[in-house]
N, C-alpha and C positions, 0 to 999 in steps of 0.2 A: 386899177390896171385895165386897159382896153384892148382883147382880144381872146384868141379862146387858146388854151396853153396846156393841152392833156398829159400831164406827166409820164405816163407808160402806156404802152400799147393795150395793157391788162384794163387802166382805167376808163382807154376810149371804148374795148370791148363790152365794157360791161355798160358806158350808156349806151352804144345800142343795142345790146340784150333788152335790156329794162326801158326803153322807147319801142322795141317789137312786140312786147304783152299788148301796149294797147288796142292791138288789133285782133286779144283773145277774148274774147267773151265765155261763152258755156263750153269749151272744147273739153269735159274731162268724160269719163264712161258715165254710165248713170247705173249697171249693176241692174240689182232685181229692182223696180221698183216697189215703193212702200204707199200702199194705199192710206190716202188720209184718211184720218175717225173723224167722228163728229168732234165737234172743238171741246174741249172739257177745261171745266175752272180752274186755277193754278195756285188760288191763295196770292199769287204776285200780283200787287194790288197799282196802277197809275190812274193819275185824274179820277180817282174813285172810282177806278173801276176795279172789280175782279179778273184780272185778264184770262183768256182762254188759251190751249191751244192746241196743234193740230195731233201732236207725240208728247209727251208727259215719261218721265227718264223711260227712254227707251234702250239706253245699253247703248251698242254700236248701231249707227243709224249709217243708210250706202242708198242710192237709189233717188227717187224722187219724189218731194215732200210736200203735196200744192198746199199750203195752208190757207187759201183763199175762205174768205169769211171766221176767219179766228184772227186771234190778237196778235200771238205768237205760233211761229213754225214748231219749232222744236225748243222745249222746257226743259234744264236737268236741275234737280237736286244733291243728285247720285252722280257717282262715276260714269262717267262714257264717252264715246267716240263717234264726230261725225266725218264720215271719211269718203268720199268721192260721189258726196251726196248733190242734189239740183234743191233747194230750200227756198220756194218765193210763195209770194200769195198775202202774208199775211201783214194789219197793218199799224202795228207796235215795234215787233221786234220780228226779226228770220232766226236767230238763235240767242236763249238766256240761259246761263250758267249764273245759278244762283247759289256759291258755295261748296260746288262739288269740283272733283278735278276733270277736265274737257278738252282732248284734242277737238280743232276744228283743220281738216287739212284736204286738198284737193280736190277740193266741193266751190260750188259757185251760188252764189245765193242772193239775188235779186227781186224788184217787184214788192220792195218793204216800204210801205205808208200806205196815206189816203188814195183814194180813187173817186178824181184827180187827185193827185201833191197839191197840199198847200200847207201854210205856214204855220201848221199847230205842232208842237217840241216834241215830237216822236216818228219812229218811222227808221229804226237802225238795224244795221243784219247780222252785227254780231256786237253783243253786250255779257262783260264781266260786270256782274251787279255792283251797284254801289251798298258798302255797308254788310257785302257777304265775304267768304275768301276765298272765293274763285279765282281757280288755281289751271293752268294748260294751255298750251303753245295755240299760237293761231297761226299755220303759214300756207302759203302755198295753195291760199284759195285766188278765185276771181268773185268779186264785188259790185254792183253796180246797180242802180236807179233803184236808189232807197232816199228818203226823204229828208231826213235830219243825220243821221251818220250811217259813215261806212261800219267802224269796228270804234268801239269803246272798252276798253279795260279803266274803272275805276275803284276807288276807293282804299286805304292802307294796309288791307287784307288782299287784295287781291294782285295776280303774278301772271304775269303771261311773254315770252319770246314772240312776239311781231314780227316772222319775218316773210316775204318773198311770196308777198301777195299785192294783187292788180286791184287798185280799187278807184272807182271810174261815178267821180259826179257828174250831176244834170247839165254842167256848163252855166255861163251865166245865164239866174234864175232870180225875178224881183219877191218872191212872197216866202224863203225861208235859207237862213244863211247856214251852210251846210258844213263841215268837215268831214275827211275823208279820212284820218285814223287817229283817234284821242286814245293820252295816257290821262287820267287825271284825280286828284285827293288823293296821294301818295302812293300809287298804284305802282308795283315794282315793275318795270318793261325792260326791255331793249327791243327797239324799232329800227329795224335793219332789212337791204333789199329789197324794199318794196315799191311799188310803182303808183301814183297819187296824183289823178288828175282831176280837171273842172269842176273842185270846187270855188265858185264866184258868186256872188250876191251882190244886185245891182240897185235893191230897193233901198228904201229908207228907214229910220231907225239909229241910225250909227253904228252900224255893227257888218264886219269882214268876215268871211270863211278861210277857215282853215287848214291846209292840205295835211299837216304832221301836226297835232296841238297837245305841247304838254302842259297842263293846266291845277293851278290850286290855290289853295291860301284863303283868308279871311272873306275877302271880297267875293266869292265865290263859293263862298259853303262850306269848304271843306279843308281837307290836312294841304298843306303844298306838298309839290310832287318833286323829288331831286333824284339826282346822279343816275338820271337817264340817257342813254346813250342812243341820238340818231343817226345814225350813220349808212352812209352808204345808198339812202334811198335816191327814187329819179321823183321830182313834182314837175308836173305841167300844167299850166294854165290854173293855178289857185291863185286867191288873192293875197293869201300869207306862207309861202312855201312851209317854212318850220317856224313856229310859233312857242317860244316859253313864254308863258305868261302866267307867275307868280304875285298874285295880288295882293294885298294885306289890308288892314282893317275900315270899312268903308264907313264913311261915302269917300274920304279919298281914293282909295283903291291903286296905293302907293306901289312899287315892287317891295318884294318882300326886302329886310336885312338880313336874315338868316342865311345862310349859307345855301344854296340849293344846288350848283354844282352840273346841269344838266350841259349836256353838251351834241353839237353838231359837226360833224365832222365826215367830209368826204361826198356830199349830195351831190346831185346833180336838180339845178331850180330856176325853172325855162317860164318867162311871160313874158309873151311879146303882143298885150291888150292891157290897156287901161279901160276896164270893166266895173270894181268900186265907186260909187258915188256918195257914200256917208260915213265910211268907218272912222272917219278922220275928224267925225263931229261934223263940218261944214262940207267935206267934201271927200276924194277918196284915201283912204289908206290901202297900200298893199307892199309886200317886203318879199325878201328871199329866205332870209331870215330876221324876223323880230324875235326881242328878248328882253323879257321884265322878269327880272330875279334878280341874281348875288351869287357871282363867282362864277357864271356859265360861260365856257368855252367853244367860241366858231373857228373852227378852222378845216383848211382844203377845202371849202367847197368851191364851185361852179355854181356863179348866178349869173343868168345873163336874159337879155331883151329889154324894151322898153316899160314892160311893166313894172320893172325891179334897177332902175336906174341904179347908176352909182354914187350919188348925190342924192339928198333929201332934195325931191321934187314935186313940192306942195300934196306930201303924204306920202309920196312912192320912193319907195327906199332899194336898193338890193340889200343893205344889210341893219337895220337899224337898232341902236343901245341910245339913243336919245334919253329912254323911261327905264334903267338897268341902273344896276349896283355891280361895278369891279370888274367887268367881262374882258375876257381874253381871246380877241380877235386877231388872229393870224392866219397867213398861207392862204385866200381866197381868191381866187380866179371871179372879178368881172370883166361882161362884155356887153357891147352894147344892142348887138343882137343877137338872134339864136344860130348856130349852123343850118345853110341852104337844107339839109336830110333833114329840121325837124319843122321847117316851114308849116306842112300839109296836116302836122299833129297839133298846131298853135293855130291854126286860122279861125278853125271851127269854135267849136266848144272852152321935239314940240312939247309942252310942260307936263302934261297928264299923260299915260300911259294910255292906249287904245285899247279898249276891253272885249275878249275874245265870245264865243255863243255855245258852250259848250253843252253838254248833255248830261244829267246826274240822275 
């Protein structure tokens, strides 16, 4: 269908609610702040290293956390809260819950990777470890220029409510294909309200960014991820607005048969750029929603612009089940471009399943 069709006043209101975050960046208090310590060892070990960082279970953390020259911002083991905190500097992680229970809420946490960004697999600002069970809500922060992800909750031990957070990538960038909020290796979620723009990867490789990515199975490491529910968020300018991608045993890297159940329902997923040039193998992939699993359900959403056509257009899809098992696709509004209001927010910034970049 060709045009844009907002079923009640309640649903136009809320895309532009969730289209005027992106003009928030660091607006929350900052409280007392909290002087950095020297970076201390964490036992949390990547690329051999012993990561550092700048707070080590600090309880309730509020204020400002430069973690500059440490690995990580803020570390917990333990229980605690980080709540209307500023978290950047450091360049691994801005926040690791490794097992303990963790609000992250009304804090904004920025300035996570290398200095420059470039394309080595780390550089996220909020991470539910893989393999711990880390457990606590993440909402209601703002996000932005970190290097490989926004927020990641993984692994079948770990739980967290995703909701009604702004999280804001580099824009299209050639040296590291970024996602803006991963569920993934059976990580219990719901991912709801929240705002997910520029992530886009224009390098080479074969591989897309992800604006919502729920990700698992064989092909990927880990458990498959199901009966997650996304709903209700806004994407702009990603190359895969909602992404399930349930893999199985590779080198095929088939969609799963098991039942996975995740579902999209209710988005709003704006690109109006053909930005990808390899996800697609030869050339670009990008979707409104893609979906590689068994049993997954799209419906109500809103996709619209040229990046996310409504026809399979040598990779650009608005909704693609090409590489899917059973899906139940109803009630989706496309169009073929965006509304005049989100112009100024878009200018700027097949047999085998397309395989997603996730973060474990």
């Amino acid at each position: 269908m060709i045009g844009i069709n907002f079923s009640s006043q309640k649903s136009r209101a809320r895309l532009a609610i969730s289209l005027g975050t992106l003009a928030l960046f660091a607006c929350v208090p900052l409280g007392d702040a909290v002087a950095a310590p020297v970076c201390s060892p964490t036992g949390f070990s990547r690329d051999n290293i012993n990561l550092t960082a700048a707070l080590i279970n600090p309880g309730d953390v509020s204020g400002d956390v430069d973690a500059t020259g440490c690995n990580i911002g803020v570390y917990f083991t333990q229980n605690g809260r980080v709540r209307n905190a500023n978290v950047h500097g450091a360049n691994y992680f801005g926040i690791v819950n490794n097992g303990a229970r963790v609000e992250v809420a009304n804090s904004t946490i920025s300035d996570i990777g290398e200095k420059p960004f470039n394309g080595t697999q780390h550089g996220v600002a909020i991470y539910w470890a893989f393999g711990s069970a880390a457990k606590g809500n993440i909402h209601d922060n703002v996000v932005w220029n970190y290097q490989k992800g926004g927020i990641v909750v993984n692994g079948p031990n770990a739980s967290s409510n995703i909701q009604q957070n702004t999280v804001i990538g580099l824009g299209p960038v050639d040296f590291i294909a970024q996602n803006g909020i991963q569920a993934g290796f059976g990580a219990d979620t719901q991912i709801q309200q929240n705002t997910v723009s520029g992530n886009s990867y224009t390098g080479a490789g074969g591989a897309s960014s992800g604006g919502i990515l729920v990700v698992g199975g064989d092909c990927y490491g880990g458990p498959t991820t199901t009966n997650t529910r996304v709903q209700n968020n806004t994407g702009v300018a990603n190359d895969v607005g909602v992404w399930f991608s349930n893999l199985g045993t590779p080198p095929a890297c088939n969609p799963v048969s098991t039942t996975t159940k995740d579902t999209a329902d209710g988005n709003a997923l704006v690109n109006n750029a053909v930005t990808n040039t390899t996800g697609n193998g030869t050339g670009p992939y990008q979707a409104g929603v893609s979906d590689q699993g068994s049993g997954d359900m799209i419906q109500n959403n809103y996709i619209c612009g040229p990046g996310y056509p409504g026809s399979d257009t040598g990779g650009l899809f608005a909704i693609d089940v090409t590489a899917t098992n059973n899906p139940t696709v109803k009630n989706n509004t496309i169009c073929a471009a965006a509304p005049t209001g989100m112009a100024s927010l878009l200018a700027a910034p097949r047999g085998n399943a397309s395989k997603a970049s996730p973060v474990q």
